[in-house]
Every structure is written in C-alpha cells, then in structure tokens.
N, C-alpha and C positions, 0 to 999 in steps of 0.2 A: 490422317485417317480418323471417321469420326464414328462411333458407334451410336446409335440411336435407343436400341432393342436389346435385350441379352435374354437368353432363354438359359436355363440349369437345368438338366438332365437329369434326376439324383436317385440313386438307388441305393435301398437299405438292402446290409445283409442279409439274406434269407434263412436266419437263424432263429433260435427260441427267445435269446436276447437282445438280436439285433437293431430292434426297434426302439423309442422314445417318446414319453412325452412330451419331451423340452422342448424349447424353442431354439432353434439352430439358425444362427446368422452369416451372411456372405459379406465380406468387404471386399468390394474390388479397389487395387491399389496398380497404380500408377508410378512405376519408378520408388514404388515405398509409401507412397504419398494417396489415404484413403479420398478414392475420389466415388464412391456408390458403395451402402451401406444396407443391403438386402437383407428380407427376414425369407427362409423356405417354411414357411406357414402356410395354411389354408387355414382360416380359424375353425371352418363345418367340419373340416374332414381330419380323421386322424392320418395326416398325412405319413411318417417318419417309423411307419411300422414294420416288421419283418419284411421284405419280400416285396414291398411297396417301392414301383419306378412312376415319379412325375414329373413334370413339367410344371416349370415355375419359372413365368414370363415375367418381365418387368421392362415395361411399355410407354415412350412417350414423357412429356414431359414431367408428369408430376414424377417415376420412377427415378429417371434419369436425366437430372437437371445439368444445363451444361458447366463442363467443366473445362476450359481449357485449358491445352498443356503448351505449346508455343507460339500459338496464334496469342498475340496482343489484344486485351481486349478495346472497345472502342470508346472514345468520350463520351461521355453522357450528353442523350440527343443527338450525338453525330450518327447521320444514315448514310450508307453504302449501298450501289447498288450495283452487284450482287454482293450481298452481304461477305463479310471473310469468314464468318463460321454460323452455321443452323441455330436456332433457336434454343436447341435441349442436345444433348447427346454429351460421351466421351470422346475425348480428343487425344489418339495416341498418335504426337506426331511422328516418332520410330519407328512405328509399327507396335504390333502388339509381342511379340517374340522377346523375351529378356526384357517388357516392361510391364507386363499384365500379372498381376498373380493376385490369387482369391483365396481368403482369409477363412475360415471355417471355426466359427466359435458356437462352444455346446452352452447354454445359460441352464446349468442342474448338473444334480447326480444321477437322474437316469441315464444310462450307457446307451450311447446309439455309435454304429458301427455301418462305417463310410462304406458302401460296396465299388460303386462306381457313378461319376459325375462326367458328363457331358456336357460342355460347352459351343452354345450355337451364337451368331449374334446377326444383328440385321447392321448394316454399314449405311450412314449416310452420305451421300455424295452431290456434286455439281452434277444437274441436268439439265436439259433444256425443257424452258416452261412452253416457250413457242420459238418462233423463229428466228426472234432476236433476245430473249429473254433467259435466263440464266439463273437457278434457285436450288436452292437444297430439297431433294427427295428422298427418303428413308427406302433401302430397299423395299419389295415384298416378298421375299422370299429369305430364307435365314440359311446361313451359313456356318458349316461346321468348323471348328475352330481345333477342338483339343477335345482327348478323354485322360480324365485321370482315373485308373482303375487300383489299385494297390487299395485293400482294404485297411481301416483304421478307425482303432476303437476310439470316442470322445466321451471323454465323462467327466467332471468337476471332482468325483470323488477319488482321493486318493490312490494312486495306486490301480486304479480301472482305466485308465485310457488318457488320451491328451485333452485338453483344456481348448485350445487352438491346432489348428493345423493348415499350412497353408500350400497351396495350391500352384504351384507356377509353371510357367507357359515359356519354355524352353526350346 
C-alpha cells in the first residue's frame, strides 16, 4: 500500500494558553523507521493558536518522496513496465495499523496544547491508463484514516508539557 498525500487535521485547545508560536513538527515513522519529516506551519498565518482547526496537506513529490518498505528497489537504468512502485509516495507494505505512527515535536517553550488531529491520506494504486496499459494513479479523493483526540500539553519548558509525543495507529 503506497500513500501518495497525507493531509493533518490539527486542532489547538481552545483555551487562553492553548495556543503557540513554535514550530511544531510531524514525523511519520514506518515500523520506527522516520520515513516523512513534516513541519504544521503556514509561515502568513499564525496558525497553532487557541481554537484554530487546519488542514495541512503535504502533496506529491517534493513532500513525499518515495520511500520504500518491501518493494526492492530497481537497478539503476533498469525500466519496468508497469513499474513495481510510483514515482514519490510511502510504502506501507502491512498496512498501516501497528506500523504508522506520527511523531509530534514542539521546537520552544511556548506551550501549545494538542486538542485533536485528524488523519486523512490519499493512497496510490495500480490503474488502468488504457486498455492494455497499467500505471500508478494517486487517488482523488482522501481517505480517513484515524483521530487522535486526548488532549496534551507540548512544551520544551520544564515541567509544562511533553517535548515529543507520538501518535499511533492501532
């Protein structure tokens, strides 16, 4: 199974401190093994503020370079046709259940306070180009995955909340 797209759902606490200026990162990990390294930034917008729910896509190949997990990759210059794996995307060959989980790291001491995350993903798959032809097509439509809801405080500073906190997909 190859994921293409990943979309984060992410809502801050809707409290007086709930929000941050920091920069909060996502690491998607593969069986433990960091394989997409996501920032929830918008640099215009203060994104990560009280009460503030976005969406924060990461799309294609520059986001989500491929990575594969049991697919072999191929010799250099050697072509296949249809290829054994797309161009860009994650490769959960298990599935995703007991091998997805997402890394949540706060860079600072302003507290920001995890409310709920939403995990969507678009899936790449074998389709037919025509009617002998056979190629990878990213969905278009995105597919809900997982909520993690349990609220949790991040903060760098002592004693204010976690450093890290991770995410998994059970």
């Amino acid at each position: 199974m190859w994921i293409g797209s990943i979309r984060l759902v992410v809502a801050t606490k809707d409290l007086p401190d709930g929000g941050t200026g920091n920069v909060v990162t996502a690491v998607v990990l593969r069986d433990g093994a960091e394989v997409a390294r996501l920032k929830l930034d918008y640099p215009t917008v203060n994104d990560l503020e009280p009460g503030a729910v976005r969406n924060y896509d990461y799309v294609g190949p520059t986001k989500l370079a491929r990575k594969n997990d049991e697919t072999p990759e191929l010799l250099q210059n050697l072509g296949k046709n249809p290829m054994p794996y797309p161009s860009y995307g994650l490769e959960f060959s298990n599935g995703l259940e007991g091998h997805l989980k997402i890394r949540l790291r706060i860079h600072g001491k302003d507290m920001w306070i995890k409310d709920n995350i939403d995990l969507l993903v678009r899936f790449i798959r074998h389709k037919a180009d025509s009617v002998d032809t056979l190629g990878w097509k990213e969905d278009v439509n995105w597919s809900y995955v997982w909520s993690w809801g349990q609220d949790v405080p991040m903060s760098t500073q002592f004693g204010e909340g976690f450093t890290t906190w991770t995410l998994r997909l059970d």
